[in-house]
KOLGU-4560 file (N, C-alpha, C; in nm, 3 decimals, padded with zeros to 5 digits):
<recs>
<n_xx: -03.351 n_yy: 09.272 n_zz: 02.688 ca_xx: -03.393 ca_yy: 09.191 ca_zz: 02.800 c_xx: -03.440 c_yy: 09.054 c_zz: 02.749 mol: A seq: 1 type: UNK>
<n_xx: -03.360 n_yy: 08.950 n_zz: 02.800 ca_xx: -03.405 ca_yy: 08.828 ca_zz: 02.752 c_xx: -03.516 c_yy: 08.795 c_zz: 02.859 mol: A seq: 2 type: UNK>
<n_xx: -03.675 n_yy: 08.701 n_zz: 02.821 ca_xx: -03.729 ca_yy: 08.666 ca_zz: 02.908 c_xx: -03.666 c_yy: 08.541 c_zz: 02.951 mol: A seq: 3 type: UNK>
<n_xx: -03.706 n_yy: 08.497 n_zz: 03.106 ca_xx: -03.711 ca_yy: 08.346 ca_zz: 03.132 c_xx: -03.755 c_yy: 08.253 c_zz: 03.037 mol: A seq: 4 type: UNK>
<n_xx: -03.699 n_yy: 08.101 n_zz: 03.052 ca_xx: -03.775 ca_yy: 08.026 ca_zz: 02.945 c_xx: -03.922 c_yy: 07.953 c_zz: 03.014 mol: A seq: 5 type: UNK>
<n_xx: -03.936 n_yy: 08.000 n_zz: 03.118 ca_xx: -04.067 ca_yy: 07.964 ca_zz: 03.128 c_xx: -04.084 c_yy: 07.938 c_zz: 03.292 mol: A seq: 6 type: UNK>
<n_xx: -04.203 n_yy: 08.053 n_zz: 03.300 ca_xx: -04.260 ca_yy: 08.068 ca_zz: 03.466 c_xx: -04.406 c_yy: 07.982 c_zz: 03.467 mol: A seq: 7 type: UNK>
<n_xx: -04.399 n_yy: 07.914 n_zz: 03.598 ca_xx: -04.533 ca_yy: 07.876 ca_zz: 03.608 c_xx: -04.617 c_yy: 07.905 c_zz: 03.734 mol: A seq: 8 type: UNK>
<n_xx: -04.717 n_yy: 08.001 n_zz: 03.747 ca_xx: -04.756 ca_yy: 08.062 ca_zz: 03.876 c_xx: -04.880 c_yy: 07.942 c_zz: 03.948 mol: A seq: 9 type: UNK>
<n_xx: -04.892 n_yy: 07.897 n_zz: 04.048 ca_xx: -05.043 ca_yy: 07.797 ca_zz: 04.087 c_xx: -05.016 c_yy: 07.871 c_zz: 04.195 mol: A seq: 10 type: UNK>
<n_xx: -05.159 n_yy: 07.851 n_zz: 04.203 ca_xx: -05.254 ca_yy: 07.896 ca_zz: 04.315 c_xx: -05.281 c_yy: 07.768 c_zz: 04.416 mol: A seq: 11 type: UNK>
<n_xx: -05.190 n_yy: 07.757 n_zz: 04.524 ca_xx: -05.237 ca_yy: 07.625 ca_zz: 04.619 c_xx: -05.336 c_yy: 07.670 c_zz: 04.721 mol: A seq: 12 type: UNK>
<n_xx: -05.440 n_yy: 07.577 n_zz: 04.743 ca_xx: -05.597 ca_yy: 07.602 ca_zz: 04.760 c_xx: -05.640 c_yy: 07.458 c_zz: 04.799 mol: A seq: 13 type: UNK>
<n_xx: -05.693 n_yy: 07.451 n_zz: 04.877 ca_xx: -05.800 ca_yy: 07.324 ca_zz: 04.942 c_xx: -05.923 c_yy: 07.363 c_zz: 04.915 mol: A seq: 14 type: UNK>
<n_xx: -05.961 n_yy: 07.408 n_zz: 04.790 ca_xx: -06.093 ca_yy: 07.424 ca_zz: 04.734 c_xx: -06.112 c_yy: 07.318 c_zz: 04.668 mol: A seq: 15 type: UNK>
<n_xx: -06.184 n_yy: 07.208 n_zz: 04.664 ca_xx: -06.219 ca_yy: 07.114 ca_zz: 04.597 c_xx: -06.228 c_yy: 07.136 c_zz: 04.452 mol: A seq: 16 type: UNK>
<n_xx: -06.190 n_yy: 07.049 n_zz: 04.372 ca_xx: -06.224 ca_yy: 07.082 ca_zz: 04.218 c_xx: -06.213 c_yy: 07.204 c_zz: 04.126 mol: A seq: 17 type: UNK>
<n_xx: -06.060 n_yy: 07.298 n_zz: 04.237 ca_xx: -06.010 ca_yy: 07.413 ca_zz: 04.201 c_xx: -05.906 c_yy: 07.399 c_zz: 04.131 mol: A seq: 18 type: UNK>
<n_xx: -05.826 n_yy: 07.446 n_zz: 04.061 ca_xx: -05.700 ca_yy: 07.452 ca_zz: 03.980 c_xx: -05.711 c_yy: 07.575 c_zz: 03.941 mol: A seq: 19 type: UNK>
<n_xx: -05.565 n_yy: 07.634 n_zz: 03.949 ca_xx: -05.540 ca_yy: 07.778 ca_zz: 03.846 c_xx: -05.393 c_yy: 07.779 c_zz: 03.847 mol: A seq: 20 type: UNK>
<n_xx: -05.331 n_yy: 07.773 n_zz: 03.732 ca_xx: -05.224 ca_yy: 07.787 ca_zz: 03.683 c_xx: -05.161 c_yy: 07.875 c_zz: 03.521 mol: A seq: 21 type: UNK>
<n_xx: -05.079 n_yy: 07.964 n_zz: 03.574 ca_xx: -05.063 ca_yy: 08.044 ca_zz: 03.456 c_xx: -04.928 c_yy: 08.044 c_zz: 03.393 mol: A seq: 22 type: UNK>
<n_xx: -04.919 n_yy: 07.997 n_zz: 03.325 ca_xx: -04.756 ca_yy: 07.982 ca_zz: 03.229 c_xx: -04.694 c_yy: 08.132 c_zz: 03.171 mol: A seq: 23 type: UNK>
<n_xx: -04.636 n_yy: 08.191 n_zz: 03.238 ca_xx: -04.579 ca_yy: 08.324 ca_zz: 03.149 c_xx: -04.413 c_yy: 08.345 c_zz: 03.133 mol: A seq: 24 type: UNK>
<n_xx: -04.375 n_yy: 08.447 n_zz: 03.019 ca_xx: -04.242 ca_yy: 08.489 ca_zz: 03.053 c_xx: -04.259 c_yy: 08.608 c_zz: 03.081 mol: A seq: 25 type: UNK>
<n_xx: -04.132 n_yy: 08.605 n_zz: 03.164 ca_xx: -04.077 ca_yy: 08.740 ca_zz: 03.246 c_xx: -04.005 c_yy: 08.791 c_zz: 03.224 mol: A seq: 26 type: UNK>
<n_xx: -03.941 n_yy: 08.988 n_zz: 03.207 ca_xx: -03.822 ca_yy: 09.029 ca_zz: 03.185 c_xx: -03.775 c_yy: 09.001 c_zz: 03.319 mol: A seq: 27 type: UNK>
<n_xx: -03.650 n_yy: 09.041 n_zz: 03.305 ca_xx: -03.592 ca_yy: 09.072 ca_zz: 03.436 c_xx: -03.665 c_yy: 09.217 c_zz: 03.531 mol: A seq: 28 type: UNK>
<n_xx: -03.698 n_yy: 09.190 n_zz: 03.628 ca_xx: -03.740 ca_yy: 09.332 ca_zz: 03.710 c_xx: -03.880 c_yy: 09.355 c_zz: 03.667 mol: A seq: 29 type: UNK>
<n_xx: -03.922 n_yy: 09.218 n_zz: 03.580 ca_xx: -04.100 ca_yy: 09.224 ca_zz: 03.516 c_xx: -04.203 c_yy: 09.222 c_zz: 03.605 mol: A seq: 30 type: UNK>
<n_xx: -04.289 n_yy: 09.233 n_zz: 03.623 ca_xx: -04.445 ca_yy: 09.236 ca_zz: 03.660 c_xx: -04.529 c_yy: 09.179 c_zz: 03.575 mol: A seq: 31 type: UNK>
<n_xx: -04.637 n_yy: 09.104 n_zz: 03.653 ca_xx: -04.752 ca_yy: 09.072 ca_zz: 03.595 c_xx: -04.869 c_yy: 09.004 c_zz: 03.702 mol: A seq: 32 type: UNK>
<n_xx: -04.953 n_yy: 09.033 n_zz: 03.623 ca_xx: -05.085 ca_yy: 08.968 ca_zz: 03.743 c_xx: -05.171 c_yy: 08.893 c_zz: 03.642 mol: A seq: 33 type: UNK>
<n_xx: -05.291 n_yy: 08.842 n_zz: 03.726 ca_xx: -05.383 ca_yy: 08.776 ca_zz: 03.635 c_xx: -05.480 c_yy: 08.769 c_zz: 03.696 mol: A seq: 34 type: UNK>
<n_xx: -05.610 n_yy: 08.717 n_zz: 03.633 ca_xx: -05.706 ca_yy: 08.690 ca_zz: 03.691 c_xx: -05.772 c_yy: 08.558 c_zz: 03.705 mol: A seq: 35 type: UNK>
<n_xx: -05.849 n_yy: 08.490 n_zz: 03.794 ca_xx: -05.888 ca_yy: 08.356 ca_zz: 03.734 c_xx: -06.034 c_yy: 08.311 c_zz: 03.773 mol: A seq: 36 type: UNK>
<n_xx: -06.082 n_yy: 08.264 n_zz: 03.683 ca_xx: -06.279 ca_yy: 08.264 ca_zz: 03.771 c_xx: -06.263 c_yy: 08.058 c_zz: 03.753 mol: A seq: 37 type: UNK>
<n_xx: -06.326 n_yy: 08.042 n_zz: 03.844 ca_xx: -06.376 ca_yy: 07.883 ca_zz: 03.813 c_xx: -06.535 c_yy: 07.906 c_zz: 03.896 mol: A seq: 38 type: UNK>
<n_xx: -06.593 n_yy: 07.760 n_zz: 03.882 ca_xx: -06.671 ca_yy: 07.732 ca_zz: 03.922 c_xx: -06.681 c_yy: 07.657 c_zz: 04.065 mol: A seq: 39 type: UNK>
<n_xx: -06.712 n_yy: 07.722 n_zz: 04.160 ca_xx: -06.705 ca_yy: 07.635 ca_zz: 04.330 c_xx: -06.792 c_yy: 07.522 c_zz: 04.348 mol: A seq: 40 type: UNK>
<n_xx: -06.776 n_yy: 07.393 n_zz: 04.344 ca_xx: -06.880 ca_yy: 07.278 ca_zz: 04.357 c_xx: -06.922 c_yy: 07.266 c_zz: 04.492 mol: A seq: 41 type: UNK>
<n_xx: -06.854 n_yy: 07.318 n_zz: 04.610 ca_xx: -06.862 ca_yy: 07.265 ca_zz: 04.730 c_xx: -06.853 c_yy: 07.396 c_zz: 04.801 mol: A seq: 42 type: UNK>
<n_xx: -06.948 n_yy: 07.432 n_zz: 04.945 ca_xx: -06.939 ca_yy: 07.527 ca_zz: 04.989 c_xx: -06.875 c_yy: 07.523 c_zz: 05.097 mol: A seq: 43 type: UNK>
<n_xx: -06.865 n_yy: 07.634 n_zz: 05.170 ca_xx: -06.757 ca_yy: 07.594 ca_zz: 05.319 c_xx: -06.667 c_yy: 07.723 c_zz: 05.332 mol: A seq: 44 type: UNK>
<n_xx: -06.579 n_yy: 07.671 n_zz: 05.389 ca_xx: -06.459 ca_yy: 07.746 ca_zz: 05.402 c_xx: -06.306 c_yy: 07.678 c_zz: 05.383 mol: A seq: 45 type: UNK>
<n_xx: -06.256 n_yy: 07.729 n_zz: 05.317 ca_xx: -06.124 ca_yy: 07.732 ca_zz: 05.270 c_xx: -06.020 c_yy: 07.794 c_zz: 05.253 mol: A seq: 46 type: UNK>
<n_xx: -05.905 n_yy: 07.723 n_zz: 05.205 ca_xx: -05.770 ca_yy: 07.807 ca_zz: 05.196 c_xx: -05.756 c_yy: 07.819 c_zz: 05.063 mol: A seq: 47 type: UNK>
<n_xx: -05.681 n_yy: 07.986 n_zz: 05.048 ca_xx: -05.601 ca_yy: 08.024 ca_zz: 04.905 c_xx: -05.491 c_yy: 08.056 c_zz: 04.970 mol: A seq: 48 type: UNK>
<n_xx: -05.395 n_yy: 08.032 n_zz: 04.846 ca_xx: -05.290 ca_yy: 08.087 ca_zz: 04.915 c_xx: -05.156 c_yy: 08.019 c_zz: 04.966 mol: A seq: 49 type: UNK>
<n_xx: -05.080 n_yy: 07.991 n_zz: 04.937 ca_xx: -04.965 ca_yy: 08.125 ca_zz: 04.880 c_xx: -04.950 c_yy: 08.021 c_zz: 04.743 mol: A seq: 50 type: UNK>
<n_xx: -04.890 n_yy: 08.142 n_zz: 04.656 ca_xx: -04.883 ca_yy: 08.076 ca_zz: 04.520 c_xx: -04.774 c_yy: 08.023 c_zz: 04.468 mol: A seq: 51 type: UNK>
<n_xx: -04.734 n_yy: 07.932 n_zz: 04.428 ca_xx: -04.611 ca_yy: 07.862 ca_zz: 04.398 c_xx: -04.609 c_yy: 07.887 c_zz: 04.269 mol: A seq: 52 type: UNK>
<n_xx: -04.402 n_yy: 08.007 n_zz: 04.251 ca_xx: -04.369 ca_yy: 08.014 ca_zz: 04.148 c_xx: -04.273 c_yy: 07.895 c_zz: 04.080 mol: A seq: 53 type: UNK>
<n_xx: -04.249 n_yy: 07.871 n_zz: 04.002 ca_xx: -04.158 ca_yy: 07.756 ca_zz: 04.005 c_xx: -04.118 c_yy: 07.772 c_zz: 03.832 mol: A seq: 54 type: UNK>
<n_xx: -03.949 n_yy: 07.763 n_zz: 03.799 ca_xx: -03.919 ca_yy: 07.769 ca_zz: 03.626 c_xx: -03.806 c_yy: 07.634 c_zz: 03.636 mol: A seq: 55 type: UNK>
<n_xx: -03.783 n_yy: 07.684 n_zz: 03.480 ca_xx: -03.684 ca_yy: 07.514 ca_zz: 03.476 c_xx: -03.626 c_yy: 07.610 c_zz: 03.333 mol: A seq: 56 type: UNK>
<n_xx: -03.496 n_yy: 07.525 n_zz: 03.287 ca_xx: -03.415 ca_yy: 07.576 ca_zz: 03.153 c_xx: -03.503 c_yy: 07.520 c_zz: 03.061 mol: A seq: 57 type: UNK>
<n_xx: -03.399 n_yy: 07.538 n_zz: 02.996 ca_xx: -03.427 ca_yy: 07.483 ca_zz: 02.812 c_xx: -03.478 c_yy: 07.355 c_zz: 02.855 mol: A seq: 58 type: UNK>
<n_xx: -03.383 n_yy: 07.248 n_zz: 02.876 ca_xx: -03.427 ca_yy: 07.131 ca_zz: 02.882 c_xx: -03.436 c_yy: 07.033 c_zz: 03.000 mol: A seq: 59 type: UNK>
<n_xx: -03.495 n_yy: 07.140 n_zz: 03.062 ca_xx: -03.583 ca_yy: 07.090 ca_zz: 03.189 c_xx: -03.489 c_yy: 07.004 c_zz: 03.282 mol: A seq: 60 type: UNK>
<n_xx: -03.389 n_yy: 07.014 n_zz: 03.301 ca_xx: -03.313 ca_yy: 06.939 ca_zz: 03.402 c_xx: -03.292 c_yy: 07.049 c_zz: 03.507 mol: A seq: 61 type: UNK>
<n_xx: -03.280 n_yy: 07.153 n_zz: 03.521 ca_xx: -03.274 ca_yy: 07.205 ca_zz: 03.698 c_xx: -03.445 c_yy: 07.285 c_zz: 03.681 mol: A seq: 62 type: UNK>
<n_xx: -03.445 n_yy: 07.284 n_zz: 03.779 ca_xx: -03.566 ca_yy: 07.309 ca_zz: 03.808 c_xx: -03.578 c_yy: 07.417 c_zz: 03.936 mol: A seq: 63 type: UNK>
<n_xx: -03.635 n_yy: 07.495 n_zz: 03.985 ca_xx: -03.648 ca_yy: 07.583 ca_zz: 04.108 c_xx: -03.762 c_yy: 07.597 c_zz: 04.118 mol: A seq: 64 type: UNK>
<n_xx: -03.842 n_yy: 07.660 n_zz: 04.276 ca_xx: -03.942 ca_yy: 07.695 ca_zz: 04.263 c_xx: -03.976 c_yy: 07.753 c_zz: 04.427 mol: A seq: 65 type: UNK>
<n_xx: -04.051 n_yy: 07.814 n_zz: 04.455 ca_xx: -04.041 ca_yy: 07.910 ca_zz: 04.589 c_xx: -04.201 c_yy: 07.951 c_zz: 04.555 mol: A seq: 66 type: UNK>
<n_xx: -04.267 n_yy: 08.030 n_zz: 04.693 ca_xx: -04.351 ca_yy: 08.018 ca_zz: 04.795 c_xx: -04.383 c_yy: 08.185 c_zz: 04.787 mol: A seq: 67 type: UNK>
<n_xx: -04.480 n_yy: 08.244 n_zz: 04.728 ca_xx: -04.522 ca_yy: 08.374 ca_zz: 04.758 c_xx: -04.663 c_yy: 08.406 c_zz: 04.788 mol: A seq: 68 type: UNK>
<n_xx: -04.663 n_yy: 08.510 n_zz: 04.947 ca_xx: -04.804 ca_yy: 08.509 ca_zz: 04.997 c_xx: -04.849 c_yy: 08.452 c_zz: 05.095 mol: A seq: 69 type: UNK>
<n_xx: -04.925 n_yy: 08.445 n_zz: 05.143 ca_xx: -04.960 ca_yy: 08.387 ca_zz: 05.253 c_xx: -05.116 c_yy: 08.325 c_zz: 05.232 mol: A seq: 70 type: UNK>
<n_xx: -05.142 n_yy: 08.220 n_zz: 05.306 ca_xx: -05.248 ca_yy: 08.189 ca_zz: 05.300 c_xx: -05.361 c_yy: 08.252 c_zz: 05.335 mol: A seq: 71 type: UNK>
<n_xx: -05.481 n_yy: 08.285 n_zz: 05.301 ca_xx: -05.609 ca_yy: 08.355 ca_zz: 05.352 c_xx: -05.726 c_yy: 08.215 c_zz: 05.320 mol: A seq: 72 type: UNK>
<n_xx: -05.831 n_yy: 08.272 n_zz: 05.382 ca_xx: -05.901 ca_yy: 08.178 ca_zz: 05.384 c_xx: -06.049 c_yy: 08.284 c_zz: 05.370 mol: A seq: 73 type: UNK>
<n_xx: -06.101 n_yy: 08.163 n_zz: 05.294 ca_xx: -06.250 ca_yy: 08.195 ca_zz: 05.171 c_xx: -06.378 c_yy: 08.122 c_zz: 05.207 mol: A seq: 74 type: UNK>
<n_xx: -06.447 n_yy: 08.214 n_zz: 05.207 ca_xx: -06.578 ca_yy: 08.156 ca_zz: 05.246 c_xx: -06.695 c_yy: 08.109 c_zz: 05.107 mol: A seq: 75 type: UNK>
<n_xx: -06.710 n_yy: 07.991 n_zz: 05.067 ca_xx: -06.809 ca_yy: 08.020 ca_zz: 04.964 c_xx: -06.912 c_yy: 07.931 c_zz: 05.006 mol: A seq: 76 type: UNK>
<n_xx: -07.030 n_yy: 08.054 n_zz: 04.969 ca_xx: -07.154 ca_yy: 08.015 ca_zz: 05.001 c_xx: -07.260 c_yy: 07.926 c_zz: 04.873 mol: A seq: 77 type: UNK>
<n_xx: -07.339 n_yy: 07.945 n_zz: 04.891 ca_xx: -07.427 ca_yy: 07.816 ca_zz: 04.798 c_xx: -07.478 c_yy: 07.955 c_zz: 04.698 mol: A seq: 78 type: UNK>
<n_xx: -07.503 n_yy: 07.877 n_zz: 04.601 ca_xx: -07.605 ca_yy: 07.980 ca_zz: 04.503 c_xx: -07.701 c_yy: 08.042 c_zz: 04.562 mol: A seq: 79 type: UNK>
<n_xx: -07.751 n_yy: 08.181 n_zz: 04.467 ca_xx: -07.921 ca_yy: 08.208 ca_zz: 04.538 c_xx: -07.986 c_yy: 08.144 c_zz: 04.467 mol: A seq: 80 type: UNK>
<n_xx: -08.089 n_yy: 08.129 n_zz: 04.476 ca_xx: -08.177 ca_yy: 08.133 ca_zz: 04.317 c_xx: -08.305 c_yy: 08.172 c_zz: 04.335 mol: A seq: 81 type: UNK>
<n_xx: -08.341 n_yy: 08.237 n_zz: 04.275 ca_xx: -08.467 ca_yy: 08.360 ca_zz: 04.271 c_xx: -08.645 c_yy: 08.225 c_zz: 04.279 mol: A seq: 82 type: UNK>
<n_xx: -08.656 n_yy: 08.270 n_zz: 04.415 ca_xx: -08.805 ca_yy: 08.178 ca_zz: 04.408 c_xx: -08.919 c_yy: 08.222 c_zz: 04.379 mol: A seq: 83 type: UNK>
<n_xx: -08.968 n_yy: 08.334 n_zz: 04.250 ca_xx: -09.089 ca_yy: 08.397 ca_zz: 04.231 c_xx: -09.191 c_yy: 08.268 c_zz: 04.250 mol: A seq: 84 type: UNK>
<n_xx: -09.143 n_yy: 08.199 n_zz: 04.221 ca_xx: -09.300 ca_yy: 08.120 ca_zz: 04.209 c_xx: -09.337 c_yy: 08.001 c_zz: 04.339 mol: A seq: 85 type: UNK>
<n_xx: -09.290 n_yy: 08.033 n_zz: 04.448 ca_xx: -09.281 ca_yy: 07.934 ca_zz: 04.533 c_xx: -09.387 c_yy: 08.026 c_zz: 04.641 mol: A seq: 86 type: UNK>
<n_xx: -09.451 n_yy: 07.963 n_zz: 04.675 ca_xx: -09.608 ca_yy: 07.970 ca_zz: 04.780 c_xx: -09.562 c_yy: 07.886 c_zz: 04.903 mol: A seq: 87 type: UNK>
<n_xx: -09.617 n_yy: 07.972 n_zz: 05.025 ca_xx: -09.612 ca_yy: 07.921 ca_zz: 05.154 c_xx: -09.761 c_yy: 07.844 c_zz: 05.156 mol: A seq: 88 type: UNK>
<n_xx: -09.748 n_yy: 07.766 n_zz: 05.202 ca_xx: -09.883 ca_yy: 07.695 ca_zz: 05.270 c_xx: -09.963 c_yy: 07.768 c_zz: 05.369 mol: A seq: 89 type: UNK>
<n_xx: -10.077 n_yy: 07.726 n_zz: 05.402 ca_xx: -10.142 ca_yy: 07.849 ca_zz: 05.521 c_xx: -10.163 c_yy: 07.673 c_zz: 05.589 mol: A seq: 90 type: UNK>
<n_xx: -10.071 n_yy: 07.695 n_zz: 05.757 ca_xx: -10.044 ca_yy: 07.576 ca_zz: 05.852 c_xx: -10.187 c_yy: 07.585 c_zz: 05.927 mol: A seq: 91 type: UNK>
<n_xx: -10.286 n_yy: 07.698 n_zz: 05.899 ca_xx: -10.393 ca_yy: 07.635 ca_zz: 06.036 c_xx: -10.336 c_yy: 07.673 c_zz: 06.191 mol: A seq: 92 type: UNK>
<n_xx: -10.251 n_yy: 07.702 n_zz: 06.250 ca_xx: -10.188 ca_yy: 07.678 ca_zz: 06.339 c_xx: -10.208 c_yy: 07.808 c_zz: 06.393 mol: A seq: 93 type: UNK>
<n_xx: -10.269 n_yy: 07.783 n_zz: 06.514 ca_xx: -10.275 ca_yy: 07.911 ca_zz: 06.601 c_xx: -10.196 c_yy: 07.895 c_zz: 06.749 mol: A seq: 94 type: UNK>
<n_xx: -10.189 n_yy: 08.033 n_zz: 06.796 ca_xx: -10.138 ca_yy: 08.034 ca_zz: 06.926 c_xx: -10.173 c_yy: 08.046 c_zz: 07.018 mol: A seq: 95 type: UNK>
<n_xx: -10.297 n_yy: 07.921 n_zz: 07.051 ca_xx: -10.342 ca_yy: 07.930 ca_zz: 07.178 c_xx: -10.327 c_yy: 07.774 c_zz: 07.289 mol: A seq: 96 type: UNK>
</recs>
């Protein structure tokens, strides 16, 4: 089984300051997955999804590339961060 000369998988995403792209070869009838962590600068909601495969020959003159997946959409929230040491004020404030 000869592999391809070269697959490139991205992840298209309107996550700000996201990128993920994985360069692999493939047999014919191959499988593979991956994983990818980054860091989220911006919270909200967004799109992942669908991932663009795309290869080229030896020397890069034809080129192909196609559309797998569908888009879903991601919610990322803000950090926690642990407030042991943070004190409420006493407001005085009654309810009458």
């Amino acid at each position: 089984m000869i592999p391809k000369t070269l697959l490139m998988a991205t992840d298209i995403t309107t996550i700000p300051k996201y990128t993920s792209s994985y360069a692999l070869g493939l047999t014919t009838k191959g499988y593979r997955s991956w994983r990818s962590t980054d860091k989220a600068y911006h919270r909200g909601l967004f799109q992942m999804g669908p991932v663009e495969i795309s290869t080229t020959d030896l020397l890069g003159i034809y080129r192909a590339n196609t559309l797998h997946g569908s888009p879903d959409k991601i919610m990322i929230y803000p950090k926690i961060h642990d407030l042991k040491n943070f004190q409420t004020g006493n407001s005085n404030l009654t309810n009458e």
